[in-house]
Each structure stands twice: as structure tokens, then as C-alpha cells.
Biopython code that builds the backbone (N, CA, C, O; Angstrom):
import numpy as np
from Bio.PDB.StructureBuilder import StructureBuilder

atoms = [
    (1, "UNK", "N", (0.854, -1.173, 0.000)),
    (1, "UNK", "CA", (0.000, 0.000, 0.000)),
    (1, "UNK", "C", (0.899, 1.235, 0.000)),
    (1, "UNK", "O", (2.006, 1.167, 0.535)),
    (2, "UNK", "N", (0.539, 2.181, -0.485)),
    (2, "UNK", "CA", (1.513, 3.830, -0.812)),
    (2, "UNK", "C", (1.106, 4.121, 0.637)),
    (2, "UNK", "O", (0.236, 3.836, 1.460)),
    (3, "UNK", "N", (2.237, 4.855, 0.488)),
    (3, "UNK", "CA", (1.997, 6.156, 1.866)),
    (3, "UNK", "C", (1.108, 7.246, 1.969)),
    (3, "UNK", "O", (0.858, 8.000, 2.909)),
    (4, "UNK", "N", (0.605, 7.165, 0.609)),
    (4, "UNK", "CA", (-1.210, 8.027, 0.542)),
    (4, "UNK", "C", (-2.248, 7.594, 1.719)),
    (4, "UNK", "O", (-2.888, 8.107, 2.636)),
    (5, "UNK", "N", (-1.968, 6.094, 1.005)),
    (5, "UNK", "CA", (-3.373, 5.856, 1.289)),
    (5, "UNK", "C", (-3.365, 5.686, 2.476)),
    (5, "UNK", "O", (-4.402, 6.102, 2.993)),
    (6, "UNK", "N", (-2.497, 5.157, 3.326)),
    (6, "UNK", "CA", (-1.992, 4.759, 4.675)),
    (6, "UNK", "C", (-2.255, 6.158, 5.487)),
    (6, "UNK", "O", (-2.903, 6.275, 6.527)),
    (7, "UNK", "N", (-1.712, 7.000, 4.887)),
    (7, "UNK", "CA", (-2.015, 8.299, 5.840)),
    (7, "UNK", "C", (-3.697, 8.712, 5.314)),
    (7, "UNK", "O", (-4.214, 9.567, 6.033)),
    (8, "UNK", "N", (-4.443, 8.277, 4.332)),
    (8, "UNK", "CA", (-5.845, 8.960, 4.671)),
    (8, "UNK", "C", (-6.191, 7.483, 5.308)),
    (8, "UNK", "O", (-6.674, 7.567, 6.437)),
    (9, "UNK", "N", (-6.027, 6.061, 4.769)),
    (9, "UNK", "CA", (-7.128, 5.875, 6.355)),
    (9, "UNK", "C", (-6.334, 5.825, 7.861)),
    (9, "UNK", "O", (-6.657, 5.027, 8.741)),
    (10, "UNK", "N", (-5.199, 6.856, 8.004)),
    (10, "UNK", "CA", (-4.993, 6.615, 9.448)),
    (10, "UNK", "C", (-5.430, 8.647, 9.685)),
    (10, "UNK", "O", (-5.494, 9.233, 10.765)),
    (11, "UNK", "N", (-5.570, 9.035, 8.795)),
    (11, "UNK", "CA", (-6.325, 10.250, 9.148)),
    (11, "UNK", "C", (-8.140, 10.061, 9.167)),
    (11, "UNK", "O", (-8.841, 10.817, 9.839)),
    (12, "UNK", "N", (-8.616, 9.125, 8.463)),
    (12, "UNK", "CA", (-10.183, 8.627, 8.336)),
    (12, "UNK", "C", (-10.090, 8.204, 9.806)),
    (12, "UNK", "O", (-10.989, 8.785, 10.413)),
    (13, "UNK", "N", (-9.365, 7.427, 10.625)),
    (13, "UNK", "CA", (-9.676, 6.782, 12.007)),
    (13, "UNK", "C", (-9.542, 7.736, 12.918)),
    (13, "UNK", "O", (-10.325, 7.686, 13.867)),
    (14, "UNK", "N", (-8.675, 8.686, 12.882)),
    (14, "UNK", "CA", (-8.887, 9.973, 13.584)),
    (14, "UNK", "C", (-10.104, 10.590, 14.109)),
    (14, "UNK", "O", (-10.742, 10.483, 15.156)),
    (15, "UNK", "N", (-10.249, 11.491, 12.683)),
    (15, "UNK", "CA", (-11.603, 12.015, 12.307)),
    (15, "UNK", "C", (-12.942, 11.409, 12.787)),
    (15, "UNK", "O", (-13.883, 12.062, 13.239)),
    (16, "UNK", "N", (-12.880, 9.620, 12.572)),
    (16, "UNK", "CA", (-14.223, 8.984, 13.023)),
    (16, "UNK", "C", (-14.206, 9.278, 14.332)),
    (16, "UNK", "O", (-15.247, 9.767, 14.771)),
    (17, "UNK", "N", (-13.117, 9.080, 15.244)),
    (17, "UNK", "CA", (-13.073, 9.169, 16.668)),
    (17, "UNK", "C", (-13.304, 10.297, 17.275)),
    (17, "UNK", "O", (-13.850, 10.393, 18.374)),
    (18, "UNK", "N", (-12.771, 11.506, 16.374)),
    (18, "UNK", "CA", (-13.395, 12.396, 17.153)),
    (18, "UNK", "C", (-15.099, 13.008, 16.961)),
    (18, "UNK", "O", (-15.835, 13.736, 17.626)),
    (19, "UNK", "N", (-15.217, 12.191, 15.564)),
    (19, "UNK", "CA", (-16.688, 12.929, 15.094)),
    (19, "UNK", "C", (-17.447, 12.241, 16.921)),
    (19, "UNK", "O", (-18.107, 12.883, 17.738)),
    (20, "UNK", "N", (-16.977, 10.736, 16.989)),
    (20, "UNK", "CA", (-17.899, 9.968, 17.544)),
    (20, "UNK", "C", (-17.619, 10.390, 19.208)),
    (20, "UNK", "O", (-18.436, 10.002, 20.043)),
    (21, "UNK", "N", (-16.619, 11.068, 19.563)),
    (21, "UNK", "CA", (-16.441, 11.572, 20.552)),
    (21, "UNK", "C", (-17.237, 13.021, 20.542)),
    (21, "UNK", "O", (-17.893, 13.063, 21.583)),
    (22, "UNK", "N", (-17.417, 14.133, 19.827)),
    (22, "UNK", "CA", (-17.960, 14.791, 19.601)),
    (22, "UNK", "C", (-16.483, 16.294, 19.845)),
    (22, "UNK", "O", (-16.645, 17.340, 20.473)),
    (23, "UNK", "N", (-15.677, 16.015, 19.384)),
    (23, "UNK", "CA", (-14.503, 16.369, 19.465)),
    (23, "UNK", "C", (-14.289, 17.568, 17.994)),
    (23, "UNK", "O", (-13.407, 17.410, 17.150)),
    (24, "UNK", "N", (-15.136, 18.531, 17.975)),
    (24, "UNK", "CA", (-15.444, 19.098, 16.879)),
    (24, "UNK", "C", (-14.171, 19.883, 16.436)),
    (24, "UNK", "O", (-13.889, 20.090, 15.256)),
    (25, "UNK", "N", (-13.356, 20.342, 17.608)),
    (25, "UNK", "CA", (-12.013, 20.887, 17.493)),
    (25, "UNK", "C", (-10.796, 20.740, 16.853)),
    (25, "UNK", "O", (-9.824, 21.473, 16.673)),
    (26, "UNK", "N", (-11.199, 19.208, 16.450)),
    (26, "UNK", "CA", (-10.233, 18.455, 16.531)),
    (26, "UNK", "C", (-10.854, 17.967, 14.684)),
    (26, "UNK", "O", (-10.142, 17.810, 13.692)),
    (27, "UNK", "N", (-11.913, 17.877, 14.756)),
    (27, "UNK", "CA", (-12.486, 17.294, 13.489)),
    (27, "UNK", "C", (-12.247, 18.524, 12.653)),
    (27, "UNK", "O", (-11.416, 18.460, 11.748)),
    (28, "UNK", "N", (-12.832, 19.509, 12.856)),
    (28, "UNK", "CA", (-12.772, 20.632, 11.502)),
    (28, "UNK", "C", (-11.361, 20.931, 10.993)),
    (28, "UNK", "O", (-11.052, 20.929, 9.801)),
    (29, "UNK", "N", (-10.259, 21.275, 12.354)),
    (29, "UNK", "CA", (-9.051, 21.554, 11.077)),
    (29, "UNK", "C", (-8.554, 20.215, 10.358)),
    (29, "UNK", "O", (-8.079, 20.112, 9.227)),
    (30, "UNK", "N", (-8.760, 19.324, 11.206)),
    (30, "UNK", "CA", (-7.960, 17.937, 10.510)),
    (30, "UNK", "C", (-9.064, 18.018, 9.217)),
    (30, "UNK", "O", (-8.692, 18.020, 8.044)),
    (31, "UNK", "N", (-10.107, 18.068, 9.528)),
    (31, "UNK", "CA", (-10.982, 17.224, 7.861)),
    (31, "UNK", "C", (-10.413, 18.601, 6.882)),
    (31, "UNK", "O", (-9.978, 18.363, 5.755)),
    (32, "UNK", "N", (-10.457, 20.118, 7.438)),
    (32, "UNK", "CA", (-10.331, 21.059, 6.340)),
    (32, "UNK", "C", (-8.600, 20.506, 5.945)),
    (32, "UNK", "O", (-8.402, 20.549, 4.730)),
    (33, "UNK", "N", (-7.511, 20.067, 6.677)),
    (33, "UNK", "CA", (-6.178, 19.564, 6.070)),
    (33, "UNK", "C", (-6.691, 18.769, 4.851)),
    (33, "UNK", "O", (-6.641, 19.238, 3.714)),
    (34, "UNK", "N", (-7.145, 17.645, 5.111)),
    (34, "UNK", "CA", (-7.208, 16.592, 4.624)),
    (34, "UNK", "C", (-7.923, 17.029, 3.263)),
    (34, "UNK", "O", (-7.359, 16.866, 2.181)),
    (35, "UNK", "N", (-9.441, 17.701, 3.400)),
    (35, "UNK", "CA", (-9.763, 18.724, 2.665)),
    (35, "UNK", "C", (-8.657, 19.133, 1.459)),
    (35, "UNK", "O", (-8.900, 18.967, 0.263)),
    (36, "UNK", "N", (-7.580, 19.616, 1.907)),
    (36, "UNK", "CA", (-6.642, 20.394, 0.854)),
    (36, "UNK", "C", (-5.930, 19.558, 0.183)),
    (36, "UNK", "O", (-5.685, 19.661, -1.019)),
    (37, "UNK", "N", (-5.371, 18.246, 1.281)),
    (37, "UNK", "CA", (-4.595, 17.894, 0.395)),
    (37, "UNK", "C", (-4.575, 16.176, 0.240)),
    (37, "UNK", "O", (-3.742, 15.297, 0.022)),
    (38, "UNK", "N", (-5.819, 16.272, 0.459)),
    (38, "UNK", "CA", (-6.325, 14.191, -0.697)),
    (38, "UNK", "C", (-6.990, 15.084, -1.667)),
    (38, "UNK", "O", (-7.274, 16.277, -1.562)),
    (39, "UNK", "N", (-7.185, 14.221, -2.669)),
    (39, "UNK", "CA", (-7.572, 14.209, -4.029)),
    (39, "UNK", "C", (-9.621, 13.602, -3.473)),
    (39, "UNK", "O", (-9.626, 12.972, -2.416)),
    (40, "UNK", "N", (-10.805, 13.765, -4.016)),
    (40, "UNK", "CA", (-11.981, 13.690, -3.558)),
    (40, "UNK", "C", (-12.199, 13.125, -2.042)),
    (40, "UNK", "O", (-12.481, 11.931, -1.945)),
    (41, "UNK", "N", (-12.103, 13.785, -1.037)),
    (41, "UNK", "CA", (-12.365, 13.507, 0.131)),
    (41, "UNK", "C", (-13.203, 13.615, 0.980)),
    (41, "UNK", "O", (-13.132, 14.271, 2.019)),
    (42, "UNK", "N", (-14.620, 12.553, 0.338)),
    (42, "UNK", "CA", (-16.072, 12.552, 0.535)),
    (42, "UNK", "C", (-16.491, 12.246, 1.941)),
    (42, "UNK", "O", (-17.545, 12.345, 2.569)),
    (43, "UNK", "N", (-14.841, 11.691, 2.294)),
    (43, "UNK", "CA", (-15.412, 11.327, 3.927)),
    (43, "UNK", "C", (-15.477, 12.137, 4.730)),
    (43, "UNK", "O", (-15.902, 12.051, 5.882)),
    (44, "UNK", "N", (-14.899, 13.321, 3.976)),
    (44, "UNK", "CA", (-15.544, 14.662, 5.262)),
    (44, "UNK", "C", (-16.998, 14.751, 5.254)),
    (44, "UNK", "O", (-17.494, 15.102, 6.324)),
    (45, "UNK", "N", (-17.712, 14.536, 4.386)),
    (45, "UNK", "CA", (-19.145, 14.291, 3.774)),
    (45, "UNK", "C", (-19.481, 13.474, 4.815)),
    (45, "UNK", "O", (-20.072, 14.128, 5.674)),
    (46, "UNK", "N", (-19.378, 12.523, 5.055)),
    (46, "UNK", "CA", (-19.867, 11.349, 5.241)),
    (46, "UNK", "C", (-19.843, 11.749, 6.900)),
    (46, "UNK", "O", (-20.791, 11.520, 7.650)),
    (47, "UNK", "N", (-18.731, 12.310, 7.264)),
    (47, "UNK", "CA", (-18.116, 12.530, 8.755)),
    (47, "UNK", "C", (-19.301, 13.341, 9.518)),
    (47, "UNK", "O", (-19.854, 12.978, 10.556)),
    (48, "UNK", "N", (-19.610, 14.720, 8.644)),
    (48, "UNK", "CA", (-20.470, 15.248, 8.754)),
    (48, "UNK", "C", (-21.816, 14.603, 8.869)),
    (48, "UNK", "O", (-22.336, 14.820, 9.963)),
    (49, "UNK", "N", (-22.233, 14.173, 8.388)),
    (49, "UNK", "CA", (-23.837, 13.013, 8.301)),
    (49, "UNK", "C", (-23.468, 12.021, 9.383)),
    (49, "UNK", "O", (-24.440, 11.477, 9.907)),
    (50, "UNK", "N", (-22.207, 11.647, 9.854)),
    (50, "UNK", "CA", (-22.401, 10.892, 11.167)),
    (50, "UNK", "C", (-22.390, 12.195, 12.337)),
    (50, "UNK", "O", (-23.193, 12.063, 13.260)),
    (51, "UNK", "N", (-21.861, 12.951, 12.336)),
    (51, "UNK", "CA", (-22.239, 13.881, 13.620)),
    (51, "UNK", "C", (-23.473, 14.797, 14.092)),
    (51, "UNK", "O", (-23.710, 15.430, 15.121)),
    (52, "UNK", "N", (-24.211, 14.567, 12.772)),
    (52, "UNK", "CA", (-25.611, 15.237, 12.657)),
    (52, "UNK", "C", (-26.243, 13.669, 13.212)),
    (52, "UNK", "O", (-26.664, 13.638, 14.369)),
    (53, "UNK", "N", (-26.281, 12.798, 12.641)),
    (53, "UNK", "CA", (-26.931, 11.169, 13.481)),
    (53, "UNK", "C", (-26.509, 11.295, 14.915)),
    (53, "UNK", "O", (-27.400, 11.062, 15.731)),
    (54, "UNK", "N", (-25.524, 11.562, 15.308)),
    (54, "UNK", "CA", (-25.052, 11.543, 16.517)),
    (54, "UNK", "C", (-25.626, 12.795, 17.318)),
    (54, "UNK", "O", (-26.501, 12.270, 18.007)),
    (55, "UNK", "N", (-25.626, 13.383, 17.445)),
    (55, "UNK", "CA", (-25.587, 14.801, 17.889)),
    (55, "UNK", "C", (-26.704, 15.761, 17.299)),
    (55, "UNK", "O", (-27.259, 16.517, 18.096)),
    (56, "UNK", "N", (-27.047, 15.787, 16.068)),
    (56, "UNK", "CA", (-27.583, 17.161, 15.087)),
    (56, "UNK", "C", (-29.463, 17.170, 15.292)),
    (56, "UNK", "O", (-30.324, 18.025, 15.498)),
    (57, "UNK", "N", (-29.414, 15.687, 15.091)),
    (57, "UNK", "CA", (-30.766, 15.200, 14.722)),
    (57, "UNK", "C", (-31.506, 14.544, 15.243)),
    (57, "UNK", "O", (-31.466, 13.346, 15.524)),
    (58, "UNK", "N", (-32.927, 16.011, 15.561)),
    (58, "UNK", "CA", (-34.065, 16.116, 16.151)),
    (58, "UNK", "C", (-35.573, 15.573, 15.763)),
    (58, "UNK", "O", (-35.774, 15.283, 14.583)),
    (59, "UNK", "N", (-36.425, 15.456, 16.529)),
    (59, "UNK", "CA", (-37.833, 15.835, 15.765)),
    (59, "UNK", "C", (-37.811, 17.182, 15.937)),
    (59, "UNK", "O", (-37.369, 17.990, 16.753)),
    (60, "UNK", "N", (-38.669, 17.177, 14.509)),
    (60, "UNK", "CA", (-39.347, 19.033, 14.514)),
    (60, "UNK", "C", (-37.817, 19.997, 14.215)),
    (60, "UNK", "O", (-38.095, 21.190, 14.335)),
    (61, "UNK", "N", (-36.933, 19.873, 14.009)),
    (61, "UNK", "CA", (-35.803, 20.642, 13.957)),
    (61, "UNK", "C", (-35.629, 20.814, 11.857)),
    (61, "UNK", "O", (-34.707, 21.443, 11.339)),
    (62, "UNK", "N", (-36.498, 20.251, 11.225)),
    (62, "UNK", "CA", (-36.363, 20.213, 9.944)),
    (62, "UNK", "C", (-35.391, 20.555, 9.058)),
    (62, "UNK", "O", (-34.537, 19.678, 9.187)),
    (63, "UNK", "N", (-35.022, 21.354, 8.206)),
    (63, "UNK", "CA", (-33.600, 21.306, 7.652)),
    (63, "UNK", "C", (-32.121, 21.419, 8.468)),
    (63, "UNK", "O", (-30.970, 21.083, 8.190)),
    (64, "UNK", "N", (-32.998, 22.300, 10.023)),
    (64, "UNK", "CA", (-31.418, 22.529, 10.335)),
    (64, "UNK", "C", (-30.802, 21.254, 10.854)),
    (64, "UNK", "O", (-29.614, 21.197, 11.172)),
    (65, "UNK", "N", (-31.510, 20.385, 10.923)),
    (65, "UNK", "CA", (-30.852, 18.515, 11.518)),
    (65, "UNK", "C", (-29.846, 17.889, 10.716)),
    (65, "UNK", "O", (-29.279, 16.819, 10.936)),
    (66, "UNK", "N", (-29.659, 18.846, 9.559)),
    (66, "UNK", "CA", (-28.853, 18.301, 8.382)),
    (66, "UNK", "C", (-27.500, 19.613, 8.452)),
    (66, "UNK", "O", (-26.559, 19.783, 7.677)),
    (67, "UNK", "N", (-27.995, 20.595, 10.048)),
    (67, "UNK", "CA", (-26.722, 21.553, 9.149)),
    (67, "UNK", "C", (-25.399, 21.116, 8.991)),
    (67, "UNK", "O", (-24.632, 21.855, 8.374)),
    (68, "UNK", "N", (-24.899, 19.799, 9.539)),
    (68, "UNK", "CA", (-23.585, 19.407, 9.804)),
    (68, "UNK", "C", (-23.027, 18.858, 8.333)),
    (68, "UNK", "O", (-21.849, 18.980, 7.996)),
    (69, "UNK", "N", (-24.187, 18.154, 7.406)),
    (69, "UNK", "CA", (-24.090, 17.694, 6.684)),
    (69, "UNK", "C", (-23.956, 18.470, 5.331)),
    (69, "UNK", "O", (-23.282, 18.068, 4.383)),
    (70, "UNK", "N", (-24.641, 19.568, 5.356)),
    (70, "UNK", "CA", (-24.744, 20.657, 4.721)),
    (70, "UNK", "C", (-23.677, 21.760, 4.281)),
    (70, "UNK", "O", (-23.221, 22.416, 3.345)),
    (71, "UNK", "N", (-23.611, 21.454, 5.779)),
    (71, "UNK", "CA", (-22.157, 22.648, 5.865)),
    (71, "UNK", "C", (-20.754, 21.999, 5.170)),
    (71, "UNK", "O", (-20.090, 22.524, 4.276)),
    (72, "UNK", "N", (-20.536, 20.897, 5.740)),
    (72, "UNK", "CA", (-19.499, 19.726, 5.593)),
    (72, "UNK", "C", (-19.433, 19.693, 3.512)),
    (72, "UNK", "O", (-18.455, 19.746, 2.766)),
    (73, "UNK", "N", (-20.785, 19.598, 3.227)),
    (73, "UNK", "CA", (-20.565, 19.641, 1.816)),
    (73, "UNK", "C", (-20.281, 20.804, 0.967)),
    (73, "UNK", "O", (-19.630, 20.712, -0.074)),
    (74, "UNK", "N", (-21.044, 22.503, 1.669)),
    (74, "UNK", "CA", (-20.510, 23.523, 1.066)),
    (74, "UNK", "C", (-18.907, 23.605, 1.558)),
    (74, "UNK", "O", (-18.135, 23.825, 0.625)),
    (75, "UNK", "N", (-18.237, 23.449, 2.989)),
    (75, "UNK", "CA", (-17.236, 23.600, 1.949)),
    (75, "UNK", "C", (-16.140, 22.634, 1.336)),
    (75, "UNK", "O", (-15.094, 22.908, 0.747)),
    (76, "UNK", "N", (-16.619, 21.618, 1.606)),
    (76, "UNK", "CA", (-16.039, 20.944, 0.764)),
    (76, "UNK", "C", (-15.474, 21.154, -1.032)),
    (76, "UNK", "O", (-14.453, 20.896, -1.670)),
    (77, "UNK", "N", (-17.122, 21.905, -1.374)),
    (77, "UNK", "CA", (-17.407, 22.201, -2.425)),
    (77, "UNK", "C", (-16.422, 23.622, -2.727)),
    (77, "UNK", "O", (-15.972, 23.820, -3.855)),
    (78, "UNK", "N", (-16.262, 24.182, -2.048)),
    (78, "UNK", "CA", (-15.680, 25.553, -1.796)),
    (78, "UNK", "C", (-13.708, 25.454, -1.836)),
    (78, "UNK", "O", (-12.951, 25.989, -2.645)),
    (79, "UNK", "N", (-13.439, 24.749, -0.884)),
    (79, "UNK", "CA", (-12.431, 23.638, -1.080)),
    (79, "UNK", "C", (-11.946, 23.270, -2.316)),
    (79, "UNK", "O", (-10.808, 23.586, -2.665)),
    (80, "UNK", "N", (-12.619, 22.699, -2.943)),
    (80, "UNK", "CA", (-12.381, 21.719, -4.301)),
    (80, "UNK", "C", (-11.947, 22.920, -5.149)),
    (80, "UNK", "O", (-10.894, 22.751, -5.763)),
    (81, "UNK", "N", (-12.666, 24.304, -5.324)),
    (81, "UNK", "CA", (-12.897, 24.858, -5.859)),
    (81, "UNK", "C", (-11.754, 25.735, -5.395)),
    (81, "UNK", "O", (-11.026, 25.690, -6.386)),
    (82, "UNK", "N", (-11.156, 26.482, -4.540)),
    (82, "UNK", "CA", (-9.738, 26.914, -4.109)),
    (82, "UNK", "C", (-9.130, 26.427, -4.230)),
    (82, "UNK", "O", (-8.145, 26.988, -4.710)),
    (83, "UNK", "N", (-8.991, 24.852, -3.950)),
    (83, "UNK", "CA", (-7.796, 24.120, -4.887)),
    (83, "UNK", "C", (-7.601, 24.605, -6.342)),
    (83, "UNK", "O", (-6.570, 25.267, -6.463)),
    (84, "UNK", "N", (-8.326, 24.451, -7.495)),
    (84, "UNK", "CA", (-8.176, 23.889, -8.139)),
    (84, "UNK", "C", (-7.710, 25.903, -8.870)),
    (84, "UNK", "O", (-6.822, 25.997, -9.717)),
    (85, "UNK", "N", (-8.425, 27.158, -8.382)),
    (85, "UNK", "CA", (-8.077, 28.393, -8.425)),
    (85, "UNK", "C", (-6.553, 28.173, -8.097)),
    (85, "UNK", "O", (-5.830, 28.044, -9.085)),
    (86, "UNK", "N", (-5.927, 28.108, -6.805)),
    (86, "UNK", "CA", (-4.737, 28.148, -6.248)),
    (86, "UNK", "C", (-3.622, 27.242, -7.188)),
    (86, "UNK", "O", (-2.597, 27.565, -7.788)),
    (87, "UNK", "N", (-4.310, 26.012, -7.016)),
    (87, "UNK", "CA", (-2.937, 25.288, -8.107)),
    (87, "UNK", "C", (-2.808, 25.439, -9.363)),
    (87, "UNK", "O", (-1.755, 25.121, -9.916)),
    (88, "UNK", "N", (-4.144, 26.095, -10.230)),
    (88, "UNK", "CA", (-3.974, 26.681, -12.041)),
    (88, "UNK", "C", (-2.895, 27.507, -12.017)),
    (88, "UNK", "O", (-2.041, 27.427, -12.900)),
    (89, "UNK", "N", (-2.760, 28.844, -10.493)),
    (89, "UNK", "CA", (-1.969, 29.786, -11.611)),
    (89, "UNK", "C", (-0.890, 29.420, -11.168)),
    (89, "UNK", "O", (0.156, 29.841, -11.663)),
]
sb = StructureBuilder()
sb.init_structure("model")
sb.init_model(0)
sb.init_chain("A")
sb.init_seg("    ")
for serial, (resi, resn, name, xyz) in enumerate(atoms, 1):
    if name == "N":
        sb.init_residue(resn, " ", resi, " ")
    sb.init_atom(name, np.array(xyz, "f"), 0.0, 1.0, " ", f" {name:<3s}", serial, name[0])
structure = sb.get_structure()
């Protein structure tokens, strides 16, 4: 196995632990690193939709039960998109 991949899933086991700890401090800069520099890194996606299951999501709380998930994907999306500005020029 490369030393890629080894360091995203030993950064993925991180991240799960703290989503599942509720360790948000610890989750946002590591996922925004990881964010910059793996190539599609949906498991911040995914990280997000487990801390909204865990933590986010109510009855009666309607879209905002998803803001973790939401958020997690704008900037992801935002992300992708500064990459790809920053490394053209």
C-alpha cells in the first residue's frame, strides 16, 4: 500500500473518533487539512452526516438537523474549488 493511502485511512480513524467523541475541534481543522490535500475527500461528507446522526438530529428541527451535513458539503465544495483556483496559476 503507498503512503497516501496509509495516511488517509490513518487520518479517516482519527476524524471517526473524534466525530464519535464529539470532538469538533479536533475534526474541523484535521478534515479542512485533509480537505486540501487528498484528491476527492467525501469522507468529510460522510463525517459530517455521522455527527448530525449523533448529535444534530431532532424531531421538529427540519432542515437545520442536516446543518452538519450541509455545511461539511458547502465547503467541501468551496475547497475543491480553491484548490483547483490556487494550483492553475
Amino acid at each position: 500500500m503507498n503512503e497516501d493511502a496509509t495516511l488517509r485511512i490513518i487520518m479517516d480513524i482519527v476524524l471517526t473518533i473524534s466525530v464519535i467523541f464529539g470532538w469538533w475541534f479536533v475534526y474541523i481543522p484535521l478534515g479542512l487539512i485533509c480537505l486540501w490535500f487528498f484528491p476527492y475527500y467525501a469522507e468529510f461528507i460522510a463525517l459530517g452526516f455521522l455527527h448530525d446522526a449523533l448529535f444534530g438530529m431532532g424531531r421538529g428541527l427540519g432542515i437545520m438537523a442536516y446543518a452538519g451535513t450541509l455545511a461539511t458539503a458547502a465547503v467541501a465544495v468551496i475547497f475543491s474549488v480553491g484548490k483547483l483556483v490556487v494550483r492553475w496559476k
